[in-house]
Every structure is written in C-alpha cells, then in structure tokens.
N, C-alpha and C positions, 0 to 999 in steps of 0.2 A: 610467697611467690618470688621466683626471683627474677632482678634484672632485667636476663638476656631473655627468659619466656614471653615477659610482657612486652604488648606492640600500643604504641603511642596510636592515637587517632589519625593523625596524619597518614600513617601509616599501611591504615589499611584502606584498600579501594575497591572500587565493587566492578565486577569481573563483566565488563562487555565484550561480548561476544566479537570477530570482525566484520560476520555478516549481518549483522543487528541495523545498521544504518542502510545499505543497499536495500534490506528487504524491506524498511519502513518507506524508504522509495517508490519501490515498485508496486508498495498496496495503497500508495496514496495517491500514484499513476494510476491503478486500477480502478482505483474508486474514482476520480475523476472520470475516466473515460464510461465508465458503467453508469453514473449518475449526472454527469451532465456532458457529455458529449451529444451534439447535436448534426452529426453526420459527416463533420469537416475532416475526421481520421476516416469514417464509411469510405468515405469517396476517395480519400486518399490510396486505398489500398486496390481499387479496382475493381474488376470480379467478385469479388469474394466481399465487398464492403455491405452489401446489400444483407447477407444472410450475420456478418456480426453488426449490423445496425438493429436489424429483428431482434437478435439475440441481446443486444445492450438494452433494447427496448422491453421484453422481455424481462431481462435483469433490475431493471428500475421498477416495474412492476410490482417486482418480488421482493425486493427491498422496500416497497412504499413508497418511494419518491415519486411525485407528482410529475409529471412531464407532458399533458395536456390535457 
C-alpha cells in the first residue's frame, strides 16, 4: 500500500448532510407541539386553532401519550 492511497484517521470525516440539523429542528418542534401543546399555539392561530387543536389531540392519542 502506498503513501499517498492511505488516509490517516483524522482525516477522514463522516459526511453530514446541511439539512440534517434544520430538520432534526423542526421534528422536535413537531413533536412538541403534537405532544404537549396545550392550546397556547391553538389559540394563537385563530380560526383555524380549534380544528389543529382536535387534530394535536388526535395526534397524542395515536402516538399514546396521556393528555387527560
């Protein structure tokens, strides 16, 4: 084997992605919001908070978390 083929440890790094960290973000936003949101984002949104409140409710369900 010579030399220049071989690559020292340091050398080699393990290939992340750039959208790797935003998405682990936005699923641990999700899952917050789907498992313990308790209406404070509902109601922030309006109109429409009532039917994704059902639906987080819903969600928590179906995931098994306890929520009353």
């Amino acid at each position: 084997m010579s030399t220049s083929s071989a690559r020292s440890i340091d050398q080699v790094a393990l290939p992340i992605p750039p959208w790797a960290l935003p998405t682990l973000v936005m699923a641990a936003v999700l899952f917050w919001v789907v498992t313990m949101e308790g209406g404070m984002v509902s109601h922030a949104l309006g109109q429409t908070g009532m039917f994704l409140h059902e639906l987080f409710h819903d969600g928590r369900h179906l995931l098994g978390v306890p929520c009353h």
